[in-house]
C-alpha positions in Angstrom: 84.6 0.2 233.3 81.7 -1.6 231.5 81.9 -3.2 228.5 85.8 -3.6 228.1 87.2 -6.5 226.4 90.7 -7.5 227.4 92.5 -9.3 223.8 95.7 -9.9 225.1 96.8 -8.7 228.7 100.7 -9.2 227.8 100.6 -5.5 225.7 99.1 -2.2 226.5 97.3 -2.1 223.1 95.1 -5.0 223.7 93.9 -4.7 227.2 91.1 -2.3 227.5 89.0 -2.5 224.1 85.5 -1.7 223.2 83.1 -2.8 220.7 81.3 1.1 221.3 82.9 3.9 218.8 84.4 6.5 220.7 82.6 10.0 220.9 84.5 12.2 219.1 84.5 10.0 216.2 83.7 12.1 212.6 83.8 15.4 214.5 84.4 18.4 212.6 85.7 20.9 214.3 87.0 24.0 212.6 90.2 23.4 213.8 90.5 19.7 214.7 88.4 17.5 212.1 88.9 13.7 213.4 87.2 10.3 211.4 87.1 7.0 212.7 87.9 5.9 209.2 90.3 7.9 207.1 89.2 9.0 204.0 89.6 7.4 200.4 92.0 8.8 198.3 93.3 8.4 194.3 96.2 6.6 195.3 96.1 2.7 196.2 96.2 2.7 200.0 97.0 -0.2 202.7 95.6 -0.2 206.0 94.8 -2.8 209.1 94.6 -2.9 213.1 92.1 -3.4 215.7 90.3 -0.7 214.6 89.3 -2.3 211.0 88.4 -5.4 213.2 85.5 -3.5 214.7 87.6 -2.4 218.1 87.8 1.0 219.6 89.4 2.6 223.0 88.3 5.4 225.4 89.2 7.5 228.0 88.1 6.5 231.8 88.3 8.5 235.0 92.1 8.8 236.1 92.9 6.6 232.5 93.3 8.6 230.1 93.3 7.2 226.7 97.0 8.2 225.1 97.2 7.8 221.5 101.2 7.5 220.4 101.5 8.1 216.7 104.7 7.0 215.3 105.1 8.1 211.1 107.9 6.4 209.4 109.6 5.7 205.8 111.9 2.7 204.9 113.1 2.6 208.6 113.0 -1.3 208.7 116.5 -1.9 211.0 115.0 0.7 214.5 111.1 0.6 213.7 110.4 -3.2 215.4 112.2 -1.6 218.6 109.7 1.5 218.3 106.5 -1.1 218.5 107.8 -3.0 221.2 108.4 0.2 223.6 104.5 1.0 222.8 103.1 -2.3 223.0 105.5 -3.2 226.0 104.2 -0.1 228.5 103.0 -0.7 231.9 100.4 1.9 231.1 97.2 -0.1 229.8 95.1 2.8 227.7 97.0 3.4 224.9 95.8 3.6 221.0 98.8 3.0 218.7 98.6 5.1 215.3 101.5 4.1 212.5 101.1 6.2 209.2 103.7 5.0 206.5 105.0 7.3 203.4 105.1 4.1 201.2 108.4 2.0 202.1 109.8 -0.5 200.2 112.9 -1.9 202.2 110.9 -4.3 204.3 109.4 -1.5 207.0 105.8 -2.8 206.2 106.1 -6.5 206.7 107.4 -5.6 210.3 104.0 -3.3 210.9 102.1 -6.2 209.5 103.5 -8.9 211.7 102.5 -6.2 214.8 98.9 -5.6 213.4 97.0 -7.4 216.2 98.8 -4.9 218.5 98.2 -1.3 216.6 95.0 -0.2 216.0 95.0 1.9 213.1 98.3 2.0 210.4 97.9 3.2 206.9 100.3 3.2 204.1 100.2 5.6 201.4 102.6 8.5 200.2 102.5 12.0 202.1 104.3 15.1 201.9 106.4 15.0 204.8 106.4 14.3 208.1 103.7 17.2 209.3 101.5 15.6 206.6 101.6 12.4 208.2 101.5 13.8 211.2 98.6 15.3 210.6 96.8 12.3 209.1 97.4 10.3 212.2 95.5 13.3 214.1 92.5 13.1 212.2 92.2 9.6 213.4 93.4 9.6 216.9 90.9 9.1 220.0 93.0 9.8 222.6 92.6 12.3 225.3 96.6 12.8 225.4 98.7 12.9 221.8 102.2 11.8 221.9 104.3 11.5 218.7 107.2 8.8 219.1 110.0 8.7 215.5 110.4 5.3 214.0 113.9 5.6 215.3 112.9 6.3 218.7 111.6 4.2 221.9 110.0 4.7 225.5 111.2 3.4 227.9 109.6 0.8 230.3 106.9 2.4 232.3 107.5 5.8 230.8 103.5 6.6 230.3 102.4 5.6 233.4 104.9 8.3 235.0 103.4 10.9 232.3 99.6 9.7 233.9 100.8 10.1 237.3 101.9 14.1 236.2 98.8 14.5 234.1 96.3 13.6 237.1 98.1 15.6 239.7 98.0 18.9 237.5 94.7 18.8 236.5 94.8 21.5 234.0 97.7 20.7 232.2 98.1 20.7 228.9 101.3 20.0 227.2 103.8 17.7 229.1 107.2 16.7 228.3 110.1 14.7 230.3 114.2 14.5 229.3 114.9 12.4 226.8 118.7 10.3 226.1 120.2 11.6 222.5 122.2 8.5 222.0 124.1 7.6 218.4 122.6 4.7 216.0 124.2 2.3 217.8 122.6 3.2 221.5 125.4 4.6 222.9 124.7 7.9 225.2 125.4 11.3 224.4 123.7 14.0 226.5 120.3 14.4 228.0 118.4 16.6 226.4 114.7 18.8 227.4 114.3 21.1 230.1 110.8 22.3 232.2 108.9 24.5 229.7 109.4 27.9 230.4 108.4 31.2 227.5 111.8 33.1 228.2 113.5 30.4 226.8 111.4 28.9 224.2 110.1 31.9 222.4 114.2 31.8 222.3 114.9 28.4 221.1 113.0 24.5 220.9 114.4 23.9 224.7 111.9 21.3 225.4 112.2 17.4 224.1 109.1 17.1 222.1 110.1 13.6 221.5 107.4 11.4 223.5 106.1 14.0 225.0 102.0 14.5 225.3 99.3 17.1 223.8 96.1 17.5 225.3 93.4 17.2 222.5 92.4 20.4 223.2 95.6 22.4 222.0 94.4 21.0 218.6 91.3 21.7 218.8 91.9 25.4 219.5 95.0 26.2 217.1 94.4 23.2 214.2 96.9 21.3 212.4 100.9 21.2 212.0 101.7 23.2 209.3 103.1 21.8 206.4 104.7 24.2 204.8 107.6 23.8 207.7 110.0 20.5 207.0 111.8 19.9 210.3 109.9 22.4 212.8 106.7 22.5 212.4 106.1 20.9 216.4 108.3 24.0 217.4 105.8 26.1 214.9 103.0 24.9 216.9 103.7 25.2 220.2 104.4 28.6 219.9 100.8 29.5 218.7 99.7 29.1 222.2 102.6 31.5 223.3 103.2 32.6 227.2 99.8 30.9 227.8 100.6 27.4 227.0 100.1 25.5 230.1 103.0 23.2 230.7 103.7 20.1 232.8 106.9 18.4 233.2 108.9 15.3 234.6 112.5 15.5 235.5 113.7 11.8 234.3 114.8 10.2 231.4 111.2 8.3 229.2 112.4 8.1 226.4 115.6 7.9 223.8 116.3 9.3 220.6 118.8 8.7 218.2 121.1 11.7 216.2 120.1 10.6 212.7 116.6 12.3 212.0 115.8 15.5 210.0 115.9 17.7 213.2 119.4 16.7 214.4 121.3 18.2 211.4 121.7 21.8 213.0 121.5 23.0 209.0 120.8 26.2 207.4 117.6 25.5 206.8 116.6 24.7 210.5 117.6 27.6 211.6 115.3 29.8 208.8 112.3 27.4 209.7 113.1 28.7 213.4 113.1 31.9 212.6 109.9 31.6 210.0 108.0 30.0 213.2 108.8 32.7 215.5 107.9 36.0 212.7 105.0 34.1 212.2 103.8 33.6 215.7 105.0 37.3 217.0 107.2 36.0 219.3 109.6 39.0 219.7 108.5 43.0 219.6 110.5 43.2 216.3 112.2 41.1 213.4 115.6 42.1 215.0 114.6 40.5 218.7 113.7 37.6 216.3 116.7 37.4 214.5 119.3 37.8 217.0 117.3 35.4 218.9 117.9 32.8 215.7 121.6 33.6 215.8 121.7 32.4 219.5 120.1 29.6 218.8 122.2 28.6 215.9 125.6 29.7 218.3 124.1 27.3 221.1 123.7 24.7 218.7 127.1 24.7 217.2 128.9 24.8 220.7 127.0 21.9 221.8 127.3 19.6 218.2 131.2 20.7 218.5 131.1 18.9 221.9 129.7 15.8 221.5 130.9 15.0 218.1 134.0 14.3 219.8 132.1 11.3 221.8 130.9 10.0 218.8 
């Protein structure tokens, strides 16, 4: 590997650097537009890391570059946890995207005090999470796209197992692992994610997207997240790939999230964003395959909250 400046070898985010801009910089794409920079906008935005210092990342033979994007608002008491399981990772070729909606309880002073260690964050308002999501996209070099909640963290070496899966299936491209639901105070509920498999998720979301890794190319071949979807939009897009989605997996707990973000709640309106995602994807012969798939969705759920709700 020519040409790679080492910052800081105590964190994953300053160990293999370049001064060179990575190739699919300002590529537009039908589908996928990316910039190094993001674009100006009207409102008053705030921005640092490596990147704005002049250094970039890659991808190397059997290194994949991983670019973790992690979008939060006013989440000042988990987010410092959520840097440190990035910046902490045994795995060494990782790009570290934060996009913040515009906090005000103290959630940017903890980004700043970490911006030697991220290479791009950007603070301005957004419509949501899929909006933010999608902003961090535009900007992301990575080979491999994981998306990690502000109340979230990996755990230790969790990447470096998802590299190990990634270079023995060679065409892989989605991969996901279990993940630990545990309550705000880190106590254990259930594991929760299961192999991929179409039976069951044209059915229901029975894979932990939390963590897990896109290959670039699903984005480049069916676009953005859709924003007009609030809490399922990941499920949304996965299913635009349908049966043919090709699907890796690791049977051990990488990561932990806790039961407090917007796709927890089991509500209402879930459950017709699950059923929106799979009428508009075509996921069932008719809109009554769909529906009473919805309905056992919604029944699954509501067994499993009335279970461990009692542990909590």
């Amino acid at each position: 590997m020519k040409n790679v400046i080492c910052l800081d070898k105590s964190f994953s985010t300053t160990r293999l650097l370049t001064k060179k801009k990575p190739k699919n910089a300002n590529n537009f794409n039908k589908n996928f537009e990316s910039f190094l920079f993001y674009p100006r906008n009207e409102d008053e935005v705030i921005k640092g890391g490596l990147r704005h210092k002049g250094y970039f990342k890659e991808s190397y033979a059997g290194k994949p570059l991983i670019s973790i994007i992690t979008v939060v608002f006013n989440c000042v008491d988990h987010l410092e946890e959520t840097i440190l399981s990035v910046i902490n990772q045994t795995y060494d070729n990782v790009e570290f995207i934060i996009i913040d909606g515009g906090s005000t309880d103290g959630t940017l002073d903890i980004i700043k005090k970490y911006s030697d260690k991220i290479d791009y964050w950007l603070c301005e308002r957004d419509n949501g999470i899929y909006d933010a999501w999608n902003k961090a996209l535009k900007i992301s070099s990575g080979q491999w796209i994981g998306f990690l909640g502000a109340d979230d963290f990996y755990e230790f070496n969790a990447l470096q197992h998802y590299v190990k899966k990634i270079n023995q299936l060679k065409e892989v491209e989605f991969i996901s692992s279990q993940s630990s639901l545990i309550t705000k105070d880190k106590r254990s509920l259930k594991k929760i994610g299961k192999a991929w498999n179409w039976n069951d998720f044209s059915i229901y979301m029975n894979v932990a997207h939390v963590g897990s890794l896109h290959n670039r190319s699903l984005f480049e071949e069916y676009g953005f997240y859709d924003t007009d979807f609030k809490v399922c939009g990941d499920y949304e897009f996965l299913l635009r790939a349908g049966n043919k989605l090709k699907a890796g997996y690791v049977d051990q707990v990488l990561c932990s999230t806790r039961n407090i973000g917007i796709s927890h709640g089991g509500s209402h309106s879930v459950f017709k964003e699950i059923y929106k995602a799979k009428f508009k994807n075509n996921t069932r012969p008719t809109i009554i395959h769909i529906y009473i798939d919805t309905l056992w969705a919604k029944l699954k759920w509501i067994i499993s909250s009335w279970y461990y709700n009692k542990r909590i």
